[in-house]
C-alpha positions in Angstrom: 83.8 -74.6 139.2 86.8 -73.7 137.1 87.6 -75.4 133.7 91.0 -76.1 135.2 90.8 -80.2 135.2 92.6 -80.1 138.4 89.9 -78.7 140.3 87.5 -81.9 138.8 89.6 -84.5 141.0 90.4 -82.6 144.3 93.0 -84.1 146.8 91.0 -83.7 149.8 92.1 -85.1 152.6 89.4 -84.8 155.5 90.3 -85.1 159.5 88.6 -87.7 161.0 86.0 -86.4 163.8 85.1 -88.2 166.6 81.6 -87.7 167.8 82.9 -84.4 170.4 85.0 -82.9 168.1 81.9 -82.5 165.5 79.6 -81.5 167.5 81.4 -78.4 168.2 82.5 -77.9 164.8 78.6 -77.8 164.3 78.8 -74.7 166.7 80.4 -71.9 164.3 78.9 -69.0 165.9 80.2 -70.0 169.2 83.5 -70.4 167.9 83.5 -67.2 165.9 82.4 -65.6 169.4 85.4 -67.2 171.0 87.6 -65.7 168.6 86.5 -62.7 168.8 87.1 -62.3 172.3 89.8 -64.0 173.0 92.2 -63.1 169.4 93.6 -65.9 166.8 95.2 -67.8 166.7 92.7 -69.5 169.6 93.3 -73.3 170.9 89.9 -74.5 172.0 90.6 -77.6 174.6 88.0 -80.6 175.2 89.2 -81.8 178.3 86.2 -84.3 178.6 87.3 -86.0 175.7 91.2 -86.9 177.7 89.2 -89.1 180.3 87.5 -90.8 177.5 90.7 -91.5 175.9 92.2 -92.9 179.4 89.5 -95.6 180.0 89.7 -96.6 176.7 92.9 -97.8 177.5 92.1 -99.3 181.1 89.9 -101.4 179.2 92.4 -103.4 176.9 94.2 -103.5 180.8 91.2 -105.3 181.6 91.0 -106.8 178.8 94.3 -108.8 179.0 93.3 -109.2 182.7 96.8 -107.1 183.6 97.3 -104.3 186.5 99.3 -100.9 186.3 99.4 -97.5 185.1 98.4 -95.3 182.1 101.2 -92.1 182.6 99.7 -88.7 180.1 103.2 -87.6 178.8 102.6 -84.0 179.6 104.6 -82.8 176.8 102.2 -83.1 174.5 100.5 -80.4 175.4 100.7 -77.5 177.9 97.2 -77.6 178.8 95.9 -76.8 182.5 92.2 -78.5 181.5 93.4 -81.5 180.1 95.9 -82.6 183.9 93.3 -81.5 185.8 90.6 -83.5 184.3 92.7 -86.8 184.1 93.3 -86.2 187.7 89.7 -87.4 188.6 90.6 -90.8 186.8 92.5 -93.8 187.4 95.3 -92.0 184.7 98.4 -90.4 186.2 101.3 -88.1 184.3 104.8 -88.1 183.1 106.5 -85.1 183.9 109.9 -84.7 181.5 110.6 -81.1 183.5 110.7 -79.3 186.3 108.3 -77.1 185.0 105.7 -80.2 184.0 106.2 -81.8 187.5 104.9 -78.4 188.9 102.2 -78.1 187.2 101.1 -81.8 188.0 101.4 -81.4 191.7 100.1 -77.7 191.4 97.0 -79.5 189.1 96.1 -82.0 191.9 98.2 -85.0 191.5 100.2 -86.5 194.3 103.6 -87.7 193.9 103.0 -91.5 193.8 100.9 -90.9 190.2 103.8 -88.9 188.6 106.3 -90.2 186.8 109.7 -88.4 186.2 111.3 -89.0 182.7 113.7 -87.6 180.0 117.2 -85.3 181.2 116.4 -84.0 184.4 118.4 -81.2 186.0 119.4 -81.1 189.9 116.2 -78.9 190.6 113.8 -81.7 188.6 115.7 -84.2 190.4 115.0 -83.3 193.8 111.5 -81.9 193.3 110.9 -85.6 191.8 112.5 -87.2 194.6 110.6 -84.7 197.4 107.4 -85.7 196.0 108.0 -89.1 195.9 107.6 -89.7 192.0 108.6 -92.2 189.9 112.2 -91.4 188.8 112.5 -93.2 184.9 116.5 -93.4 185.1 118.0 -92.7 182.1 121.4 -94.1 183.1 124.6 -94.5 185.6 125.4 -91.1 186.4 121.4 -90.6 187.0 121.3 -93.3 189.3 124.0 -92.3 191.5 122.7 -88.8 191.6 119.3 -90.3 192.7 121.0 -92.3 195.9 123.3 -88.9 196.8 119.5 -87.3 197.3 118.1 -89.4 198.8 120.5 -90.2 201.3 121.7 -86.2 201.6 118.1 -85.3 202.6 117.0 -88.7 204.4 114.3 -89.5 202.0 112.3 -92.7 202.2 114.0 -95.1 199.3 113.1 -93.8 196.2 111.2 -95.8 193.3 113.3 -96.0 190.1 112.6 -97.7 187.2 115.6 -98.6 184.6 115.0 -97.1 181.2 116.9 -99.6 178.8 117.9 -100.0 174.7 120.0 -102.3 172.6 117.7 -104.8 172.6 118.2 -107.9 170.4 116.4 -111.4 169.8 118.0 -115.0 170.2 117.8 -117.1 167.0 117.5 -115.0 164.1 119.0 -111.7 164.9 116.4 -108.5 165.0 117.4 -105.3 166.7 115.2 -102.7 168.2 115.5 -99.2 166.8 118.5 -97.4 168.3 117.7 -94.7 171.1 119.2 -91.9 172.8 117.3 -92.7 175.7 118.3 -95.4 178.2 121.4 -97.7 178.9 122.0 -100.1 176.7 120.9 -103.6 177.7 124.6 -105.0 177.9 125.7 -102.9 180.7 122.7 -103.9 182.5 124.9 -105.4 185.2 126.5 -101.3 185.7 123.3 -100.6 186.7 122.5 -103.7 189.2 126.0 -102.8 190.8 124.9 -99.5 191.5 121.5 -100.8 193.1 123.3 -103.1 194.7 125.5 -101.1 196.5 122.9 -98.5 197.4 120.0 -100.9 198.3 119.1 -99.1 201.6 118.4 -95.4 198.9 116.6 -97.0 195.9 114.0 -99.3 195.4 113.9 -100.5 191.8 110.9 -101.4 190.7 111.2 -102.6 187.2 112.7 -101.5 183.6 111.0 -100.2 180.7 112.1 -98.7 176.8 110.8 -96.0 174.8 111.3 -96.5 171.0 110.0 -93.8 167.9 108.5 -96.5 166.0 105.4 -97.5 164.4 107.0 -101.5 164.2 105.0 -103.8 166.4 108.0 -106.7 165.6 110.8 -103.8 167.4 108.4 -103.0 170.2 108.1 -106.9 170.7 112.3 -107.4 170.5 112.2 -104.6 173.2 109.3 -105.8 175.8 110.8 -109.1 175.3 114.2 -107.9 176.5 112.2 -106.3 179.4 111.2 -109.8 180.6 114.4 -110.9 180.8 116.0 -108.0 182.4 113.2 -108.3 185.0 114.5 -111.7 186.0 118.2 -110.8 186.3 116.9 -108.1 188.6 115.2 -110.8 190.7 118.4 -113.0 190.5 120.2 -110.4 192.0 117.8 -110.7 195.1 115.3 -107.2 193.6 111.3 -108.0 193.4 110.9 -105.4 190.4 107.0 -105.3 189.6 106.7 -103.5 186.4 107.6 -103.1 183.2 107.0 -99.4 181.2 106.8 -100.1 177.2 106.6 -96.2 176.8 104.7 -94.2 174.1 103.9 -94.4 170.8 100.5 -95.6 170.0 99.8 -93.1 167.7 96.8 -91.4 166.2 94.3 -91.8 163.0 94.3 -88.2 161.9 92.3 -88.9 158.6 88.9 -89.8 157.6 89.5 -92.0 154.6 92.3 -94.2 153.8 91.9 -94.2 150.3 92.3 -90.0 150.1 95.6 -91.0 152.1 96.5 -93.6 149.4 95.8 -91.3 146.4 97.6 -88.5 147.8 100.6 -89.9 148.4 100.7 -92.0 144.8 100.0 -88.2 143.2 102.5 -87.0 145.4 105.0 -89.3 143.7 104.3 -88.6 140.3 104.7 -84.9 141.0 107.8 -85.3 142.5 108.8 -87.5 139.3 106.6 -84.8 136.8 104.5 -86.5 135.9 101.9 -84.5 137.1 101.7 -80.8 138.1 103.3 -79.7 141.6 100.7 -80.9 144.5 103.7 -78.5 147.0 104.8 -75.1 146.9 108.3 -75.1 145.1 108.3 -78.7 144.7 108.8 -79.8 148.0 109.0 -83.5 148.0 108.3 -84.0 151.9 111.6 -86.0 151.6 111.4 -87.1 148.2 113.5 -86.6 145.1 114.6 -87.1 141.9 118.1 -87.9 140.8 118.9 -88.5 137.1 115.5 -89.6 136.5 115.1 -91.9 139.2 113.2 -91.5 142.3 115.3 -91.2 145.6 114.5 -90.6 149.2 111.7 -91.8 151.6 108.2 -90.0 152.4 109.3 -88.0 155.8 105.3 -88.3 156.7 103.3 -88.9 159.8 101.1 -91.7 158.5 98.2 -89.7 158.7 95.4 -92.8 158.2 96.6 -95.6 160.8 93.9 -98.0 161.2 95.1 -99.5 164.5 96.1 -96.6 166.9 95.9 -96.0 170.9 94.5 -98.4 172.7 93.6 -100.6 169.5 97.5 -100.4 169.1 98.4 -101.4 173.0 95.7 -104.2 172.6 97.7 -105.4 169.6 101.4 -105.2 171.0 99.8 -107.3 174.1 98.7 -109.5 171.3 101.6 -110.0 169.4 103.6 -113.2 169.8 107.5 -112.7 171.8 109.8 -113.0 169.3 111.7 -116.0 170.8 109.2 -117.2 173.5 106.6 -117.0 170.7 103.7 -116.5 173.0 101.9 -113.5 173.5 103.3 -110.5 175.4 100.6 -109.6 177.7 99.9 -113.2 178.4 103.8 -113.0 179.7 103.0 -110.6 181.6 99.9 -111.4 183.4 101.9 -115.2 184.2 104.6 -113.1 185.6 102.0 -110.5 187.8 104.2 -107.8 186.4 101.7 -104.3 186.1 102.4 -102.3 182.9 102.9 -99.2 182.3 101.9 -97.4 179.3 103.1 -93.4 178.7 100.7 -92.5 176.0 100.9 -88.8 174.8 99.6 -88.0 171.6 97.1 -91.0 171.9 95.5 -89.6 174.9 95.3 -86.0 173.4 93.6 -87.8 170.3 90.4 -85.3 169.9 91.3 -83.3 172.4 91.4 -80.0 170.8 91.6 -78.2 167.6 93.0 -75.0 166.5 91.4 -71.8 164.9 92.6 -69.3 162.8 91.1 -66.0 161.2 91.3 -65.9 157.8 92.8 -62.3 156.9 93.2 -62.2 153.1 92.6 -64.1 150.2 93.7 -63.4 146.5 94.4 -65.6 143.5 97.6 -66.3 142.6 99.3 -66.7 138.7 99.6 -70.1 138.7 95.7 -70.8 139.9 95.6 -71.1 143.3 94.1 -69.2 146.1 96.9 -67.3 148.8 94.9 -67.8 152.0 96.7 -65.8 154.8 95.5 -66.1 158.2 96.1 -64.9 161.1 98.7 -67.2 162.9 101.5 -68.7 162.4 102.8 -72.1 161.5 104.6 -72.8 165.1 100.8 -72.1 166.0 99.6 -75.1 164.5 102.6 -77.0 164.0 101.4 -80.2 161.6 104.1 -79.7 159.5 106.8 -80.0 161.9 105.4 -83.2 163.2 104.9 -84.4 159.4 100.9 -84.4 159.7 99.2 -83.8 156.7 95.2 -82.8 157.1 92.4 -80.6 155.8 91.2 -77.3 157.7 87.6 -77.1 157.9 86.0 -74.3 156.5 83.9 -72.0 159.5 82.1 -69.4 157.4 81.5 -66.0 159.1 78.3 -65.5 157.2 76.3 -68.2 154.9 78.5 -69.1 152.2 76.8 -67.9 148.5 74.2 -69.9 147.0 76.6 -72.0 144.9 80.0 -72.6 146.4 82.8 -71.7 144.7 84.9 -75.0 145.0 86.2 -76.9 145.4 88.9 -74.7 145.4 93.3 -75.1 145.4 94.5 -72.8 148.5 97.9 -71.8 149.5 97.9 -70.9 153.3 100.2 -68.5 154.7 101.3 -67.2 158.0 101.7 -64.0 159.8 105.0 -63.7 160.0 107.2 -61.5 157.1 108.7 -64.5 156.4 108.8 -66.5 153.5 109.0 -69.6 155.2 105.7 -68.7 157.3 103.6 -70.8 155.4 100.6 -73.3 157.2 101.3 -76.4 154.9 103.3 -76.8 152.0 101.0 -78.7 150.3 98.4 -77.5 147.8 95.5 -77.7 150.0 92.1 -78.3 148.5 89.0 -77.0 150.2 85.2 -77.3 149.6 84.9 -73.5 149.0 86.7 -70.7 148.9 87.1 -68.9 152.6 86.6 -65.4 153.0 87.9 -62.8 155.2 86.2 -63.0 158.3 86.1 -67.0 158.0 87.8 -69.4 159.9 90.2 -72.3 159.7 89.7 -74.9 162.1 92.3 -77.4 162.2 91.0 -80.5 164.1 92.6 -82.7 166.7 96.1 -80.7 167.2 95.8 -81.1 171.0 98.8 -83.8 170.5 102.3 -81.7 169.7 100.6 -79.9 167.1 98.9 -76.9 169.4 101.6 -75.3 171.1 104.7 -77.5 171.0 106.7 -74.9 168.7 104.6 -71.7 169.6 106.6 -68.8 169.8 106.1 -64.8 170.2 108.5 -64.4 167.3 107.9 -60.9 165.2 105.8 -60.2 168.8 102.8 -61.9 167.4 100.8 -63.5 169.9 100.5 -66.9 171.1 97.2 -68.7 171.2 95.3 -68.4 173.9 93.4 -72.0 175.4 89.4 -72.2 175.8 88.1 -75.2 177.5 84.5 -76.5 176.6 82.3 -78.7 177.7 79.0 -79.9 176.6 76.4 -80.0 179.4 72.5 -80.7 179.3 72.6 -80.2 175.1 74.6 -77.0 175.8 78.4 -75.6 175.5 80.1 -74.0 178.1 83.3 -72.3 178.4 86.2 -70.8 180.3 90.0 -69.9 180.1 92.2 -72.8 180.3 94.0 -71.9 183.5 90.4 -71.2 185.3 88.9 -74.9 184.1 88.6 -77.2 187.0 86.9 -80.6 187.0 84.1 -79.4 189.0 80.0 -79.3 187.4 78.5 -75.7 187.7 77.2 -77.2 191.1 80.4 -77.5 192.6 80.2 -81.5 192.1 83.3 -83.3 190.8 83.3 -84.7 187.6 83.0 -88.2 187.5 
């Protein structure tokens, strides 16, 4: 222990490990093995853990009493396990390119459990339409392009499903968060004319919104708006069935709340100087000081969210309509609309965690450790997505007797640049890692494994290991070779 007072009070914040993801934590030498045969930076997959995740959220469905679909928003993560497991559930998958939609259909889903969302290209477009997806219109043009296909190539009429925005309350006024997704609910009616005019091509079945927001009150403004644009579809003689309320739902990435609380107060005061820097070159994560006085907002994921995923569908179903003041999945269930629900990060909650190799470690003059490792910070990309979490130590070897934490690390990339670095935060750790040792960064499987890999400077990209726990024991394989099938041949169940 140093005499450094700043080592007394470490920051730590710990990930928060579901049951899975600990057990194979637990399993160092395995995932030292890994690494060595397969390279780091190594993605290790638990595609058991997706289905788990999936009928947690069929049962607030249930719950609530309503019908419907729970789409995996592929982009989330590239993953061949994690499709191919959810297709032996009642889950299906938004595909937002072409690329996706192949993979679904080339992973075992059929057509009529895809959902096509986001800008789509001709080639998206048709494949889409071919397969007889879900097509999550974005707008006019869209829509137009949708009827030429299907009547150019005499397709059956195609399911669409208006994406809208803009949405505002009667009484006192609230807005939903602006979007650049969807048509804004005003010009509604463009839409309807369109649908009208090419009722024999397109068979709308119902309207949905996809907002960034943590805000239960703007997610309400927005389903609420669904309703009624529901009904002026069924004015205008449509029998639209279901309403899509997007993504969203988030994820608790930390153990504790009050290390979240602590760490962000300290944060403050360092930003202020009040304390010493908690960042490498004072990096404020969106905070400033101007004349003495503290500007800006905290650009942060919240990393300790006590109702996420399901818990958070369960309490936007909950949650009183602004101006019907009843709750929403009460509406709903009187109106025998299904819901759809396009989780992405929620459903890879636990799915996965990243590992690095530790390649060098040397102090520093200001007192803190330089941990470089081998990968790179678009390999495990919580700083882009504003996620602020712990590695967990993996020791090579037993660590010494007494541990030499906890210690203040600085972890850097691979790359020869300066702005390679892991985290900018001061990170502190239990003990100090040694060459040979590795990080393991918990639950990344949602945006934060492979979202902004790259081969820049030629270094490699992770490689994917799928395991699953079977009869006490862990078993493995490659990513692409995982199927959902026991070591029998039996599907998964």
């Amino acid at each position: 222990m140093s005499d450094d007072p700043l080592y007394d009070d470490p920051l730590y914040l710990e990930p928060r490990l579901e049951p899975r993801t600990a057990a194979l934590l637990e399993s160092a030498p395995l995932l030292h093995t890994l690494v060595d045969a397969l390279g780091s930076p190594l993605n290790i997959i638990l595609p058991d853990q997706i289905a788990e995740n999936a009928q947690r959220f069929r049962t607030v469905f249930d719950r609530h009493q309503l019908t419907g679909q729970i789409f995996f928003a592929h982009k989330a993560n590239r993953s061949s396990a994690l499709v191919r497991r959810l297709t032996t559930t009642d889950a299906a998958l938004d595909a937002a390119s072409l690329r996706e939609l192949q993979h679904a259909l080339g992973s075992g889903f059929t057509g009529d459990r895809i959902m096509a969302t986001g800008p789509k290209d001709p080639e998206f477009l048709w494949l889409a339409a071919r397969s007889g997806a879900v097509l999550n219109i974005d707008g006019p043009q869209e829509l137009e392009q949708v009827a030429g296909l299907a009547r150019a190539y005499g397709l059956p009429r195609l399911r669409v499903l208006l994406r809208l925005s803009g949405f505002e309350t009667s009484g006192p006024r609230r807005l939903s968060r602006r979007s650049r997704f969807g048509t804004s609910v005003k010009f509604l009616h463009h839409l309807v004319d369109i649908l009208d005019r090419h009722r024999e091509a397109l068979e709308p079945i119902g309207v949905g919104y996809h907002l960034d927001t943590t805000s239960l009150d703007e997610k309400a403004t927005a389903l609420e708006g669904c309703l009624r644009a529901m009904e002026e579809l069924r004015i205008q003689g449509f029998q639209p069935r279901a309403i899509d309320v997007g993504g969203g739902f988030g994820v608790n990435y930390l153990a504790h709340a009050p290390q979240w609380e602590r760490y962000t107060t300290e944060l403050t005061h360092a930003v202020m100087g009040s304390r010493p820097p908690l960042t490498r070159d004072g990096h404020g994560y969106g905070l400033r000081v101007e004349n003495g006085t503290l500007r800006g907002a905290l650009t942060l994921y919240p990393a300790h969210r006590p109702v996420t995923g399901a818990a958070y569908l369960d309490a936007l179903l909950s949650h009183p309509a602004p101006s019907l003041e009843r709750p929403l999945g009460t509406l709903l269930l009187e109106s025998l609309y299904d819901l759809y629900v396009e989780p992405g990060r929620a459903l890879a909650d636990q799915c996965g965690l990243t590992l690095g190799k530790v390649l060098e470690v040397r102090p520093t003059d200001t007192g803190e450790w330089m941990v470089r490792l081998a990968m790179n910070a678009g390999d495990v990309g919580l700083e882009d997505h504003g996620v602020l979490m712990d590695p967990v130590v993996l020791p090579r070897d037993a660590p010494p007797p007494v541990a030499a934490g906890p210690v203040r690390v600085h972890l850097m990339g691979n790359l020869c640049l300066e702005a390679d670095l892991i985290t900018r935060r001061t990170v502190f750790l239990p003990l100090l890692p040694r060459p040979g040792d590795l990080l393991a960064f918990a639950n990344t499987a949602g945006y934060c494994m492979d979202f902004g890999a790259t081969h820049a400077q030629q270094q490699p990209v992770a490689r994917k290991a799928a395991v699953r726990q079977e009869g006490g024991h862990w078993h493995w394989c490659l990513d692409e070779h995982y199927w959902p099938l026991t070591r029998t041949g039996d599907p998964q169940g």
